[in-house]
N, C-alpha and C positions, 0 to 999 in steps of 0.2 A: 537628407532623406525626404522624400515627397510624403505628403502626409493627403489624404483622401477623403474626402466627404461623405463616401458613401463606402461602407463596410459592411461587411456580412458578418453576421450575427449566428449565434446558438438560439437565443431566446427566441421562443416560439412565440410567445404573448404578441399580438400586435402592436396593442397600443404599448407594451412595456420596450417592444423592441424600436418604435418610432421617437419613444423618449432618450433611449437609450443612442440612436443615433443620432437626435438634435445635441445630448450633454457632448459627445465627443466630439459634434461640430464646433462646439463650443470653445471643449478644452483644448484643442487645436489650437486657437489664435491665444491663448493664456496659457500653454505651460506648452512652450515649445522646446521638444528635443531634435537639437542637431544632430545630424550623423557623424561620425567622426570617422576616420581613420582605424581600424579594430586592430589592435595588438595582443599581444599575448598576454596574457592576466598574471599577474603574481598575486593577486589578494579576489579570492571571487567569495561570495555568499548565494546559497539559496535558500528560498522563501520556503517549507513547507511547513504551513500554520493547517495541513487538514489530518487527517484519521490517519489509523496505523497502519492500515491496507497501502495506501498513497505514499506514505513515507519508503513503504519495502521499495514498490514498484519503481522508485525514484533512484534505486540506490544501483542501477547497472548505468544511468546517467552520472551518477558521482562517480562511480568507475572509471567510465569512458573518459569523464573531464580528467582525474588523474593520469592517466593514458598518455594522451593528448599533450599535459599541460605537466610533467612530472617535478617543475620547480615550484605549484600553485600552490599556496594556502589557500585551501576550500575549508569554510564554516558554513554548518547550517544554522537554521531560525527551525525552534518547533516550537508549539502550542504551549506543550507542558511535560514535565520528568516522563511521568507516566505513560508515555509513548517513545523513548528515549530507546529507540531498538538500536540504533546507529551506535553507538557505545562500543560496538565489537568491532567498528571497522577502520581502521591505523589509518587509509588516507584521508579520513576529515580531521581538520587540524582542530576547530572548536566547536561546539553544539551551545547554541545561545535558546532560551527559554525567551517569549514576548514578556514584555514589561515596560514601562516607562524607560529606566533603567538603562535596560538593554537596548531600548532605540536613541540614548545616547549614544553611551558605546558605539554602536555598528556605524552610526553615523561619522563620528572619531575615525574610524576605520579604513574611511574613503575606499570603497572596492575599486577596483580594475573594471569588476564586472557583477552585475546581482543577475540573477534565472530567477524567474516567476512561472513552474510548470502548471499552474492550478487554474488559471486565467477568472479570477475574480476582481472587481472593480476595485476592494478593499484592499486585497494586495497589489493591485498595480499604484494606485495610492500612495501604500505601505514602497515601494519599491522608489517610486521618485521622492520620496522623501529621506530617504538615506542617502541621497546624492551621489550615486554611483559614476565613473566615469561611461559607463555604455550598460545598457539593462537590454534582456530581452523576454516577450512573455507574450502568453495568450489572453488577447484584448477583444475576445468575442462576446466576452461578459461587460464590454465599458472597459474605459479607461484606456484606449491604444494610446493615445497622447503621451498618457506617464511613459512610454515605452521608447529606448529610441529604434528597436525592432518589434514590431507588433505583429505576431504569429496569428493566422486564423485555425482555430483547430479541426483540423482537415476528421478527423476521428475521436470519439471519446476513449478510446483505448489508451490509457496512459504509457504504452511503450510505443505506440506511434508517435506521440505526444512528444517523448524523449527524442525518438529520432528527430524529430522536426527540429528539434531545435539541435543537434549536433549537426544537422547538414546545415543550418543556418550558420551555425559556427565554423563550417568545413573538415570535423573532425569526425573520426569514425566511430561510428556507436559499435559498442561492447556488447553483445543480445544477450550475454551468459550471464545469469543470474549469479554473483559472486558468495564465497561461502560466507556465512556466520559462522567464524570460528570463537567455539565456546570452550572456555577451560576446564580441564582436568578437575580440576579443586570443585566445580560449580555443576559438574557432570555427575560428579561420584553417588549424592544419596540418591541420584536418579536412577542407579544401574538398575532396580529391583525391577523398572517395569519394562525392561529389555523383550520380553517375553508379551507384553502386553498390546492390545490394538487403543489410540484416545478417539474419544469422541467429545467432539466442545460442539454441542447441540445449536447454540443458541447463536446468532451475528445481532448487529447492530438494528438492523431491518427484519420486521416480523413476517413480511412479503416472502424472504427468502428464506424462512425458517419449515423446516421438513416438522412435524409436530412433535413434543415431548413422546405424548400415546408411540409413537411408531419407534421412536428411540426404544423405550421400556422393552415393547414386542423385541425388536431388534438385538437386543441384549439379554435377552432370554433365549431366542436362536441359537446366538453365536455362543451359549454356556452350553448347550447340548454338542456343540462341536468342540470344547474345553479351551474355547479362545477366552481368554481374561482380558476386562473391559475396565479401563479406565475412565472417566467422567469429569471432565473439568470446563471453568466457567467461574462469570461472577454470581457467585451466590447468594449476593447481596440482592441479588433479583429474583425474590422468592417466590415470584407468580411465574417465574418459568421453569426455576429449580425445585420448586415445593417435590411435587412428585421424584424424584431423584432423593431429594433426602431425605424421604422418610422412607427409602429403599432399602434395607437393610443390607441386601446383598449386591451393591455395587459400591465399589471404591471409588473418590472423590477426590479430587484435586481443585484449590481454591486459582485460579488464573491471575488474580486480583497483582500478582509481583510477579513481573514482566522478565525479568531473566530468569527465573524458575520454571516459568511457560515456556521458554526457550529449552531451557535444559529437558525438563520433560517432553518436549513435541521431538530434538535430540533423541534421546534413548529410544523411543515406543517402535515399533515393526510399522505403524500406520494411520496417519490422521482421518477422521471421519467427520466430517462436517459442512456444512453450505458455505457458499462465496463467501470468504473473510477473509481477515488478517493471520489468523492461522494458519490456514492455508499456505500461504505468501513466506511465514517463518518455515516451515515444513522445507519449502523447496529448497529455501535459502539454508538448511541445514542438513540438506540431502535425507529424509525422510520420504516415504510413498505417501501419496495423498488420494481419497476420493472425497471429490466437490461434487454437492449433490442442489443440483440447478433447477429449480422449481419452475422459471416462467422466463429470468433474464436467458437471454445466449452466453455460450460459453465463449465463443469467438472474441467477445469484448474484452472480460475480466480475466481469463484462462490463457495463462502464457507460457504454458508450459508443457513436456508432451510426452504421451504414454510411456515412450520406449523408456523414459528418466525417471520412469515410477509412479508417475503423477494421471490417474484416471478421472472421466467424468460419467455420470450420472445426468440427462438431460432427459424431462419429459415435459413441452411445454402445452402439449395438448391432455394427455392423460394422468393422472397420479402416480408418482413412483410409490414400490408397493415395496413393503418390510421386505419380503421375497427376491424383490429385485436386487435389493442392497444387499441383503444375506449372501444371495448369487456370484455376486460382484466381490464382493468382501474374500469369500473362500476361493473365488479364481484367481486373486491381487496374491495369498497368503501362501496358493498350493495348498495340496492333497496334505499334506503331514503337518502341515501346520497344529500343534494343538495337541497333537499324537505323543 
């Protein structure tokens, strides 16, 4: 593979992106990767060390590789347990946790193949140091070197992201978001809120957060229409939940255990919430969602499309109004909903 001296970058900073393409002129002449010959993988790893959002969005790429490659052992790398939503899906053979540890092991391993969808300097890194026999990844953040295919990330949309690299591979990408299927046994004390609409108010980012206040209003709305409102979240964040719990009249669900979040988003008629990872579990368990879009586009992060249940909410000029979402809410549920 020809390797380039000049590459195009994401980062906007000047001076960070001029440093950033002297270190890869660099790592060029010190960590060269040959091209090889690309065969079909019996043992592949992918790299996702980020948030729960990015792990969903990754899993119609674990799909496709399955597809594709139906003799592979696929193992993922995650962060930590606690993001472990992958748990429900038969074609990954293993789910490794970061650790000293564990980058023994993976190294032991010797892949066929490692995927780096995230394109961070630290996992391109992390990627040539497990010694794979062919790696491919997005090196717009640094590090194309470690790569022996270095992907420019044409789009921040991480299912473009996916395709790029299945057409890189020549294999056809799977655009259907595959189910979480969840058990009977882990479904059942969920039935009660069959009848109920959730709302998980709060995401990681405060930018994209519609405010508590308009939640509150909003579930006082929807009790005059006899919609029953669940309310779940880490509660442990009590400058966002305060007001909620000293609600007396709405029911609460703790999110804090991640297959319980699934079961319950499972059961409920309808997710209520801004851009997240909820979201993301909704689709993937055939639930109706509205994503209520404050400022980002929905084009980016929203991959998913009305007729399949899944509505948005976009006002990047104007404030969306309790009213608006009420609106929305009882045109998603129908006239008899609540009746």
């Amino acid at each position: 593979m020809t390797k380039q001296f000049l590459f195009k970058y994401k980062i906007t900073h000047p001076i960070k992106r001029w440093l950033t393409q002297i270190l890869d002129a660099v790592l060029n002449f010190i960590f060269i990767r040959k091209a090889i010959s690309y065969k079909e993988p019996h043992k592949l790893l992918i790299i996702r060390l980020d948030n729960l959002g990015d792990i969903l969005l990754t899993r119609p790429l674990v799909y496709s590789l399955k597809k594709a490659y139906p003799q592979v052992s696929i193992d993922i790398l995650l962060s930590k347990e606690s993001v472990n939503i992958l748990k429900f899906d038969s074609w990954i053979t293993n789910i490794f946790f970061i650790n000293k540890e564990t980058i023994t092991q993976l190294k032991n391993n010797r892949y066929d193949l490692i995927i780096e969808p995230k394109g961070r300097l630290d996992y391109a890194w992390l990627t040539y140091k497990l010694k794979p026999n062919f790696s491919i990844g997005f090196g717009d953040a640094g590090g194309r070197a470690f790569f022996n295919e270095a992907l420019y990330q044409i789009d921040q949309n991480p299912i473009e992201k996916n395709k790029q690299i299945c057409n890189k591979l020549n294999i056809t990408y799977n655009a259907n978001f595959p189910d979480i299927n969840v058990g009977d046994t882990l479904l059942e004390p969920f039935q009660k809120y069959s009848s109920f609409i959730l709302i998980m108010p709060f995401s990681s980012r405060k930018e994209k957060d519609w405010s508590g206040d308009n939640y509150l209003h909003l579930i006082t709305a929807l009790k005059k229409s006899n919609i029953k409102v669940v309310v779940a979240g880490e509660f442990s964040r009590k400058e966002d939940f305060s007001a909620f719990i000293n609600c007396a009249n709405i029911e609460l669900f703790s999110s804090e255990q991640l297959y319980h979040l699934v079961a319950l988003i499972k059961s409920v008629k309808l997710l209520v919430g801004p851009d997240s990872a909820p979201i993301h579990i909704a689709a993937a368990v055939r639930t109706n969602t509205l994503s209520l879009y404050l400022k980002e586009a929905p084009s980016i992060w929203h991959h998913y499309k009305e007729e399949d249940g899944h509505y948005v909410l976009h006002s990047p000029t104007k404030e969306i109004t309790v009213e608006d979402v009420e609106i929305k809410i009882l045109s998603i549920l129908g006239e008899d909903f609540g009746k």
